[in-house]
C-alpha positions in Angstrom: -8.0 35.4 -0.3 -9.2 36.4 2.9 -11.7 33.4 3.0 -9.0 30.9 2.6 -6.5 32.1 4.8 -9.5 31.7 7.6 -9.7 28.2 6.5 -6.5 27.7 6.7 -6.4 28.9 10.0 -9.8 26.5 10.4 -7.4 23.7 9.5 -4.3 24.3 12.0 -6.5 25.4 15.0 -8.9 22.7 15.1 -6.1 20.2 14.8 -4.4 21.6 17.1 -6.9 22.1 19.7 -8.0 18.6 19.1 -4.5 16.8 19.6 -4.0 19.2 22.6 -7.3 18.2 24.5 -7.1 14.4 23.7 -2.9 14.0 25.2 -4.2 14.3 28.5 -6.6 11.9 28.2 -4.3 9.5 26.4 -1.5 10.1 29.3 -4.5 8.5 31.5 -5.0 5.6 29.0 -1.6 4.6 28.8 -1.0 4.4 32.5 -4.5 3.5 33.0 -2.4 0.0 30.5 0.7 0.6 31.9 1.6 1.5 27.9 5.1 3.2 29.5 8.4 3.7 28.3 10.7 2.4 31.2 14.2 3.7 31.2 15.9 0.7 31.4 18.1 0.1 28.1 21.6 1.8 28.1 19.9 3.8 25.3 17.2 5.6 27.2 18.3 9.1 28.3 14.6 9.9 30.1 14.9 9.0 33.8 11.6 8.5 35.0 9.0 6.8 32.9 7.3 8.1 30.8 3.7 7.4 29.2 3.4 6.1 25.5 0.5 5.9 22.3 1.0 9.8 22.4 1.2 9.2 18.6 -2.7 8.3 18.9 -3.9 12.1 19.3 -2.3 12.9 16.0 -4.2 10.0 14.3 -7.6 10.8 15.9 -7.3 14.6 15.6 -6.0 14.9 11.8 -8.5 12.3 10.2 -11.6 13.8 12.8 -10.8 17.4 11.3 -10.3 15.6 8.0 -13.4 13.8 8.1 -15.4 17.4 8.7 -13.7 19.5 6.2 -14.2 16.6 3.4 -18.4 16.8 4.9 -18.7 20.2 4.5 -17.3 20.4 1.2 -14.4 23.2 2.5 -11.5 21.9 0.3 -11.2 20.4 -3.2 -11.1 16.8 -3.1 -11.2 16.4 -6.8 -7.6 14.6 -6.5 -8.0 12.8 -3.1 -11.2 10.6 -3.6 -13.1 9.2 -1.0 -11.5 5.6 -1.2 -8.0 7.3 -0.5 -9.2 8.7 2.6 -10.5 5.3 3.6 -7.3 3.2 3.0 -5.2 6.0 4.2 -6.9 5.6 7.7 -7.6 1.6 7.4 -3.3 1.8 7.0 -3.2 4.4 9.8 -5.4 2.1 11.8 -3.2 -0.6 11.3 -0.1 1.0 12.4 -1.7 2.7 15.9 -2.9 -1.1 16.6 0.5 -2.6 15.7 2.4 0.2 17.5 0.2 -0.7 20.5 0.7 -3.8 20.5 4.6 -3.2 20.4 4.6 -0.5 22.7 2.7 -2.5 25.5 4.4 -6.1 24.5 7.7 -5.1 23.6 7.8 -6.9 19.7 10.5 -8.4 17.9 11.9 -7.3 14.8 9.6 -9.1 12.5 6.9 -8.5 14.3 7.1 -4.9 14.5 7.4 -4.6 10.6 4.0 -7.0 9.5 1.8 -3.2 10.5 3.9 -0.6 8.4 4.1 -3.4 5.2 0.6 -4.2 5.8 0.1 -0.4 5.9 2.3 0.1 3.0 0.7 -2.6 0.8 -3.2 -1.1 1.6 -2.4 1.9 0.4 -0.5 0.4 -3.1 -3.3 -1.9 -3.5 -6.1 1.2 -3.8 -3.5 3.0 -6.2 -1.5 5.7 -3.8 1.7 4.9 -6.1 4.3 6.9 -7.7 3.2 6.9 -11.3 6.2 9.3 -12.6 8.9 11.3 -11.3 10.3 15.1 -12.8 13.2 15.1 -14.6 15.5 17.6 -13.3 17.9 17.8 -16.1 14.9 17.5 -18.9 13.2 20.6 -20.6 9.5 20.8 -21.4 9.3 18.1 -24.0 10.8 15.8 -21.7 10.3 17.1 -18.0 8.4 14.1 -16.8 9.4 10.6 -16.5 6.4 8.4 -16.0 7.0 4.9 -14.4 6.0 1.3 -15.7 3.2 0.5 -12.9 5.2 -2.1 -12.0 8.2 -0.1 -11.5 5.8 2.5 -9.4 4.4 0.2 -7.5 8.3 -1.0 -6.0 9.7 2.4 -5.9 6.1 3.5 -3.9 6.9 0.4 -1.5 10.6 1.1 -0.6 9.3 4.9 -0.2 6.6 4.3 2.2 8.7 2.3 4.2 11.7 4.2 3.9 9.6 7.1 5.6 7.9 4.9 8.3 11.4 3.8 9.5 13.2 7.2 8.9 10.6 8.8 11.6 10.7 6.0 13.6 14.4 5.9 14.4 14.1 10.1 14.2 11.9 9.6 17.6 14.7 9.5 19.8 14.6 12.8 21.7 11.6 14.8 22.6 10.0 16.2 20.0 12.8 15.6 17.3 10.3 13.4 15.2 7.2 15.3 15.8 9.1 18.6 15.5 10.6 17.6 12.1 7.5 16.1 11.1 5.7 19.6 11.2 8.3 21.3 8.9 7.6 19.0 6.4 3.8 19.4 6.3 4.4 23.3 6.1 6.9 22.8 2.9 4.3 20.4 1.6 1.2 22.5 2.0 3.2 25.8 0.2 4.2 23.9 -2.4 0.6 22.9 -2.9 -0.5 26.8 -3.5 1.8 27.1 -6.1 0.7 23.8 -8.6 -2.1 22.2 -7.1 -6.1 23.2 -7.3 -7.2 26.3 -5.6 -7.9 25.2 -1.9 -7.0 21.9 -2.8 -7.5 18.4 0.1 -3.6 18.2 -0.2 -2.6 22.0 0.9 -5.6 21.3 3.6 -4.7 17.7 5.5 -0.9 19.1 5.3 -1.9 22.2 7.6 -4.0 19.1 9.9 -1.1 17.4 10.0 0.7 20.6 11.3 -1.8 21.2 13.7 -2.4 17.6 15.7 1.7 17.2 15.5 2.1 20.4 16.8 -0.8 20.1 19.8 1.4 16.9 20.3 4.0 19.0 20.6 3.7 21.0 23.4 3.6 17.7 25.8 6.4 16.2 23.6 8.7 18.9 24.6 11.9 18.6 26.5 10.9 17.3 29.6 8.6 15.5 27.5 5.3 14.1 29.5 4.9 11.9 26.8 6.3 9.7 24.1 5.1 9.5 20.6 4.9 5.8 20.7 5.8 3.1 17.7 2.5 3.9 16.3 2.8 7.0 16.2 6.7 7.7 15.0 5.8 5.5 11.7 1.9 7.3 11.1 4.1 10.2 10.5 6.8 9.1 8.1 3.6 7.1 6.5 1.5 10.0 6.3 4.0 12.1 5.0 4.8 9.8 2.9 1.6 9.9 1.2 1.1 13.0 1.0 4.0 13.5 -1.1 2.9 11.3 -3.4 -0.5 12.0 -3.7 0.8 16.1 -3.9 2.3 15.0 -7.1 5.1 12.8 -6.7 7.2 15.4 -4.6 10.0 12.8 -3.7 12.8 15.2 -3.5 11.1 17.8 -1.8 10.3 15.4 1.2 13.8 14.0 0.9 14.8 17.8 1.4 13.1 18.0 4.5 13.4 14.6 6.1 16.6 13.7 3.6 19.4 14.2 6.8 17.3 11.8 9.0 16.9 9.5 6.1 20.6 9.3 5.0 21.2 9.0 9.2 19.4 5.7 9.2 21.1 4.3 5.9 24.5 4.8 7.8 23.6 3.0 10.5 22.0 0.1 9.1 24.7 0.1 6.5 27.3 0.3 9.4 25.5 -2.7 11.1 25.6 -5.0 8.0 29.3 -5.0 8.2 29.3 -5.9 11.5 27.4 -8.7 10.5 24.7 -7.6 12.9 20.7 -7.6 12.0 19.8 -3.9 10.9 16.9 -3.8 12.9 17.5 -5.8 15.4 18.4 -3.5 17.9 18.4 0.1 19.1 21.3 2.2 20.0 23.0 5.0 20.3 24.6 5.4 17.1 22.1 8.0 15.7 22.9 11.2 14.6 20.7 13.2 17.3 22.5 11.0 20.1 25.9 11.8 18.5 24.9 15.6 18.8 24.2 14.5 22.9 27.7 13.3 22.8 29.7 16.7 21.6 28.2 17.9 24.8 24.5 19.6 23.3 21.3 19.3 25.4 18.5 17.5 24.2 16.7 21.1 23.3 19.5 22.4 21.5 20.2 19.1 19.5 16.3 19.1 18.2 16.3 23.1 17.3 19.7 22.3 15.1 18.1 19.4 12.8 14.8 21.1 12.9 17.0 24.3 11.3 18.8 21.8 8.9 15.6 19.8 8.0 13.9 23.7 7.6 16.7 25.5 5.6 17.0 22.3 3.2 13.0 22.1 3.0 13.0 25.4 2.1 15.4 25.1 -1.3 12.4 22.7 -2.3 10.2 26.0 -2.4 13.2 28.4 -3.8 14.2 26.5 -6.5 13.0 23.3 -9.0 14.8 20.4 -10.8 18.4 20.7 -10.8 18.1 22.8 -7.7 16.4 20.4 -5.7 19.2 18.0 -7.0 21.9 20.3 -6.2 20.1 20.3 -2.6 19.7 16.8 -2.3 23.7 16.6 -3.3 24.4 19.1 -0.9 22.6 17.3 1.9 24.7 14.0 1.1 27.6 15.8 1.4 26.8 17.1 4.9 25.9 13.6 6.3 29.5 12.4 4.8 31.2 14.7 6.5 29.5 14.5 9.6 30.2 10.8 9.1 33.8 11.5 8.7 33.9 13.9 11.3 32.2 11.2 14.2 34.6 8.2 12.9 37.9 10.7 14.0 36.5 11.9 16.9 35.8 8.2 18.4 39.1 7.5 16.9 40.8 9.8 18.9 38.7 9.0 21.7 40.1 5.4 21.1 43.3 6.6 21.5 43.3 8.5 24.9 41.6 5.4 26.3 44.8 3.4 25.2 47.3 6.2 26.4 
């Protein structure tokens, strides 16, 4: 016991020291490229600007500590071969060059989404897919669903992407994304000691993942001294999403953690479809966390509340199973439609006053 807590402390540390010794040298880069966030849109709340690709010290650090622990044989990799490691950081790659791009050129739309589908389809294509899903209401005979591969191979899609652009609209104040991002890889890797393998890859590159986001995290902070970037803000949703999956389909436990985000962006794109307006066409300031700015919360006490919300729901994934989780999830949708609700009276009234 004593021997794998020290590699799991192997794990977080040299992740963490990694990430924390390469943002300083990635601040350079990016205004060595003039890679900078200028706060010039009506939705930027940073006033001076602020360097980018910080998103690139989580990539480098978590597959470098990856890359050593999976060489010196100091976690199970029995259910993450080799050629999942590979695509996992040919997709990565793929998303820090497309996040580049867009962070330097300023995409469009439909430029910005070729890297996470390419991303998305790499991974499907060397067989990272949902292959079955727990039946909450089902008892032993009939506690697993398995999916036609077909059927995986969609619901896998929509997830992976789902995630990419759940963290990427999540990356709106410092170190919301990032912040979040950790919880999940902490619920992750504890639910991993209670099914998976003894010391198993899964448990191990979810406490890497901790580690680079959270060296990340320390410049991320309100004042931030730099951004996460595009590449970066959908590497995490990606990786997380993974993870999940390759943890043993834990959907809903994710959902737990990142499910209030998630549910955030469905409202807004579904609130933009009936305008009639593109849902990703644009950003703006109809997010949750800027709504929180709006009742008169700083930016540091607007992250701590979703991180508490994202950690008290992630933590029902590890106190209860099943139905729980689905009484959780239920739970969660409730929240968002009240706060829903709650935002649609208040501009209402606001509305109002203007009139008066």
């Amino acid at each position: 016991m004593i021997d794998d807590l020290a590699i799991y402390l192997v794990a977080i540390l040299a992740s963490f020291l990694l990430s924390f010794f390469l943002v300083p040298l990635i601040i350079k880069l990016a205004l060595k490229f003039k890679v900078i966030d200028k706060p010039t849109a009506d939705r930027k709340i940073h006033r001076q600007p602020i360097p980018l690709l910080g998103g690139l010290a989580i990539f480098i650090a978590s597959f470098a500590v990856l890359f050593v622990f999976r060489f010196f044989h100091l976690a199970n990799f029995a259910k993450i071969p080799d050629q999942f490691i590979f695509g996992v950081l040919a997709a990565g790659t793929l998303l820090m060059i497309g996040g580049w791009l867009d962070d330097k050129y300023q995409l469009k739309p439909w430029q910005q989404v070729i890297w996470p589908v390419a991303a998305a389809l790499l991974v499907l294509f060397l067989g990272i897919k949902i292959n079955y899903i727990t039946n909450p209401l089902g008892g032993p005979a009939n506690a697993i669903i398995y999916l036609a591969p077909a059927i995986g191979m969609i619901i896998s899609f929509f997830w992976l992407m789902g995630m990419m652009y759940t963290t990427k609209f999540l990356d709106g104040l410092d170190g919301l994304a990032s912040g979040i991002a950790a919880i999940a890889s902490v619920i992750i890797f504890l639910l991993s000691l209670d099914w998976d393998v003894p010391m198993s890859a899964t448990g191990i590159w979810s406490l890497i993942i901790l580690g680079a986001t959270a060296g990340f995290l320390v410049f991320n902070w309100h004042p931030a001294k730099i951004f996460m970037g595009e590449g970066g803000s959908v590497f995490l949703g990606f990786i997380l999403a993974v993870l999940s999956i390759i943890s043993g389909s834990k959907i809903a436990t994710t959902l737990l953690v990142l499910g209030l985000p998630a549910l955030d962006v469905l409202a807004v794109v579904i609130w933009r479809l009936l305008r009639k307006e593109s849902p990703f066409s644009h950003a703006d300031k109809k997010h949750l966390h800027f709504r929180l700015l709006d009742l008169g919360l700083s930016q540091t006490s607007a992250v701590l509340l979703l991180i508490l919300i994202s950690l008290v729901f992630g933590s029902l994934a590890i106190v209860f199973h099943g139905l729980g989780k689905l009484v959780g999830l239920a739970v969660m949708v409730l929240l968002m439609l009240a706060l829903i609700v709650f935002f649609a009276l208040k501009n209402q009234n606001n509305s109002s006053r203007t009139d008066e």
